[in-house]
C-alpha positions in Angstrom: 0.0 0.0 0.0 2.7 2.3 1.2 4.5 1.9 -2.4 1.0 2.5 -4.1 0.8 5.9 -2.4 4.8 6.8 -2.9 4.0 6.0 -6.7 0.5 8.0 -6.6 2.8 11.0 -4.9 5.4 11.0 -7.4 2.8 10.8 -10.2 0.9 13.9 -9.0 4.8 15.8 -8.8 5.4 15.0 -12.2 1.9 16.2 -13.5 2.4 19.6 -11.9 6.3 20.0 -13.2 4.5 19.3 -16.5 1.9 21.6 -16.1 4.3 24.7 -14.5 6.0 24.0 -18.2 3.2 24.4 -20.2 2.1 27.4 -17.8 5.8 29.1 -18.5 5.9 28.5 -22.1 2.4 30.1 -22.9 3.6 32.6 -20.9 6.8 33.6 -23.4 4.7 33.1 -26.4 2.5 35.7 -25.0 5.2 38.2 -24.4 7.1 37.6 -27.8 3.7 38.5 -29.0 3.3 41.5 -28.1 7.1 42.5 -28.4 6.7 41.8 -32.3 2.9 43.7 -32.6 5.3 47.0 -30.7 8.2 46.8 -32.6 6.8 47.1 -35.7 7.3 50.8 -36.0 8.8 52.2 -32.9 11.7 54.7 -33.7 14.6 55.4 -32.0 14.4 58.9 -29.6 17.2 60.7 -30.8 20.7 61.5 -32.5 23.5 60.6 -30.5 26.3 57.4 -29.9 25.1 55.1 -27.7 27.2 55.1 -24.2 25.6 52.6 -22.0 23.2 49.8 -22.1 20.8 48.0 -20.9 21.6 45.4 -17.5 25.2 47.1 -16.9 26.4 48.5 -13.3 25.7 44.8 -12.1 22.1 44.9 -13.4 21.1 48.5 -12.2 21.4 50.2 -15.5 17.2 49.7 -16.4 17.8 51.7 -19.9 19.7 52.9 -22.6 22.0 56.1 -23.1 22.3 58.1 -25.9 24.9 60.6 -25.7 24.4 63.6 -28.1 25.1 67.4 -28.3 23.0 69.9 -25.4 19.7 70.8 -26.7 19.4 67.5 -29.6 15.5 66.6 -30.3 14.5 64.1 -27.8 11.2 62.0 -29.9 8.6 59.9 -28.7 9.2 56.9 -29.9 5.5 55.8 -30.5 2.0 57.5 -29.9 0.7 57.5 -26.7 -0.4 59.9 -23.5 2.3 61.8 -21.4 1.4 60.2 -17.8 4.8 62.1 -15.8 6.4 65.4 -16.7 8.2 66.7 -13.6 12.2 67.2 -12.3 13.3 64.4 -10.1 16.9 64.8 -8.2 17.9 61.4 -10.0 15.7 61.3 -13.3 16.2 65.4 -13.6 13.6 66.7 -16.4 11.7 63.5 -17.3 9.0 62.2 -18.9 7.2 59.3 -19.0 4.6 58.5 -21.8 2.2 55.2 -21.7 1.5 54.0 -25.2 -1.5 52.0 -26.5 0.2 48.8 -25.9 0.5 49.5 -22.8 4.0 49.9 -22.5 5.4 53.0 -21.0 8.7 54.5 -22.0 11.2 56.9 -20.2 13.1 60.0 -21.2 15.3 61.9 -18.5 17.8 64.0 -18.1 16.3 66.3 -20.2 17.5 69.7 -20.7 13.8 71.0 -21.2 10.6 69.5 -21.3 7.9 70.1 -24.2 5.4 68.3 -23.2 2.7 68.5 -20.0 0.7 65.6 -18.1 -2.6 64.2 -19.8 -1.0 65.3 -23.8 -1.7 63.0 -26.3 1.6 62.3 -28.0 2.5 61.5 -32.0 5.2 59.6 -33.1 8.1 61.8 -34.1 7.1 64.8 -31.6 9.6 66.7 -30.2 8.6 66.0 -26.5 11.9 67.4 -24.8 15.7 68.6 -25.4 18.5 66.8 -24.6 20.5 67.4 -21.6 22.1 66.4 -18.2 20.4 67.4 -15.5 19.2 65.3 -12.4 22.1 62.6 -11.8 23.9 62.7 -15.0 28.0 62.9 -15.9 27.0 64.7 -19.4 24.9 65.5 -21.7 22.9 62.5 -23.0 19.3 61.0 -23.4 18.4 57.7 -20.7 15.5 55.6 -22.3 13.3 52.9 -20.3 10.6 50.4 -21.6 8.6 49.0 -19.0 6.0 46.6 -19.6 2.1 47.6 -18.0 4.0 50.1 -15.8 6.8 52.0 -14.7 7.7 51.2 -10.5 10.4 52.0 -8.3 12.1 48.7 -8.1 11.7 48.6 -12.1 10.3 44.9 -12.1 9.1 45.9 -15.5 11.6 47.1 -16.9 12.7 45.6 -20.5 15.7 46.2 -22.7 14.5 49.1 -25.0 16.9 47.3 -28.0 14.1 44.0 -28.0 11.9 46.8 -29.8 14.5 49.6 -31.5 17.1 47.2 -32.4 20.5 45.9 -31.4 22.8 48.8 -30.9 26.6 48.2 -29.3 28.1 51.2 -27.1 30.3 53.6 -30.1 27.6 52.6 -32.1 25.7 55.6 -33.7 21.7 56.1 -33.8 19.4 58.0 -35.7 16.3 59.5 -34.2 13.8 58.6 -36.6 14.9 55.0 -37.0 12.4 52.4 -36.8 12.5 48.4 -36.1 11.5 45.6 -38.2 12.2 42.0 -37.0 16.3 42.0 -36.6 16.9 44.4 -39.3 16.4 48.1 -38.6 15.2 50.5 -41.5 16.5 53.9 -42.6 13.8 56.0 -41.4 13.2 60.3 -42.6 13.8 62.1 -39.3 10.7 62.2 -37.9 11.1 65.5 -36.1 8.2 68.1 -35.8 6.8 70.1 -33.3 3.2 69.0 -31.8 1.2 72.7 -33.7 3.5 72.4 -37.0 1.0 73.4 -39.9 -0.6 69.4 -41.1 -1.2 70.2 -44.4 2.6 71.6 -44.8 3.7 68.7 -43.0 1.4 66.6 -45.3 3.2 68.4 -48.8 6.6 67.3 -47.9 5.9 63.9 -45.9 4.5 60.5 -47.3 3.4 57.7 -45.0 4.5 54.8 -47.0 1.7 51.8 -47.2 1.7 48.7 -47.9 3.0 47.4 -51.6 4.7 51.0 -51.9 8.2 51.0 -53.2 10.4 54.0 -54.0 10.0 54.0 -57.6 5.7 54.2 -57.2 6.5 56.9 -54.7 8.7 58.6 -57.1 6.1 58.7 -59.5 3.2 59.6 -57.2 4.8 62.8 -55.8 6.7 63.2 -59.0 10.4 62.7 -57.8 13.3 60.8 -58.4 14.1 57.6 -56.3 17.7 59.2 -55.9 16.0 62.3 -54.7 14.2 60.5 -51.9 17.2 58.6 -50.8 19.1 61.5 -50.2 16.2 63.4 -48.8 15.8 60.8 -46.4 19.7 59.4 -46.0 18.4 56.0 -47.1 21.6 53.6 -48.1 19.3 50.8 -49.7 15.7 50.9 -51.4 14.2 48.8 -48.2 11.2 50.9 -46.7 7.9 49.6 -44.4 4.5 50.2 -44.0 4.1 53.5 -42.4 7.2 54.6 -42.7 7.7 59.1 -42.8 9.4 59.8 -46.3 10.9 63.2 -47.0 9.4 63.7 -50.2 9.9 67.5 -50.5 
């Protein structure tokens, strides 16, 4: 009887083992999910080298910096709803902007702020100026992603380069850029101010869609391919579904 039970017992421990597997592994498909639906057009926030990254200063560094000159446009990266503009001793001039996928993303240290609480965001707007103010060594941008929400401890936190792309310290970034998959796409700089004049911005911007290539944008706005490449500092023809052209 007693080896009946111990065989029951160990049967019952193996089920749940099995079980906490399937649990974990629906549980990463889930979040890969959503990491692809984001990525697909998130741009990085702005000019600069990159001079830190994510999980350095044994696993206290929660972001990215971007170092860059005083005063370089700081973007937001996606659309969303400013939810924090405010000076912090550590953060200095930061903001913090929750996006429809419910990620929010972090940009301190700014040298000015652009943007106030409860603003509706675009991609591409200028929401601050680089700086280095708060806890900062010089002049340069620190970027968070935190999934659902942003907290002290940073148990959300997520390495902003699963969405913008791999980028190595020394390595130099564009703000503007956007993702796709592993690759990441030469992007127009997406830099306007939140009142700029839409139908001006309209004239010299296209929003590529799907099946576009340069040459049918070429002959829709009635330019040259080459044009557009340089317009846009594009090094191959590869462009993506609402991706901001320079066409003008």
């Amino acid at each position: 009887m007693r080896d009946y039970i111990k065989r029951v017992f160990i049967a019952l421990i193996m089920a749940l083992c099995v079980s906490l597997l399937f649990l974990g592994g629906k549980h990463s498909e889930a979040s890969m999910k959503v990491d692809k639906e984001v990525r697909d057009g998130w741009i990085w926030p702005a000019d600069g080298i990159i001079s830190d990254t994510y999980g350095t200063r044994m696993g206290k560094h929660k972001g990215i910096d971007i170092a860059g000159k005083l005063n370089t446009p700081v973007l937001a990266v996606a659309e969303g709803q400013v939810v924090k503009s405010y000076y912090s001793n550590t953060y200095g001039n930061v903001v913090f902007i929750k996006h429809p996928s419910h990620f929010v993303t972090v940009y301190a240290h700014l040298n000015k702020r652009n943007v106030f609480v409860g603003q509706k965001i675009k991609q591409g707007a200028i929401i601050g100026k680089m700086g280095k103010t708060g806890q900062a060594t010089g002049t340069h941008l620190h970027f968070e992603t935190h999934q659902e929400e942003w907290r002290y401890d940073k148990k959300f936190a997520m390495d902003p380069e699963k969405i913008l792309g791999k980028a190595d310290p020394g390595e130099t970034v564009t703000g503007g850029i956007a993702a796709s998959n592993d690759d990441v796409l030469e992007a127009s700089l997406h830099i306007k101010p939140q009142n700029e004049d839409k139908i001006k911005v309209k004239n010299k911007q296209y929003i590529v869609k799907q099946g576009d290539t340069l040459y049918s944008i070429s002959k829709k706005r009635n330019i040259t391919v080459t044009r557009i490449k340089e317009l846009n500092h594009l090094s191959t023809d590869l462009i993506k579904p609402k991706q901001i052209l320079n066409v003008n």
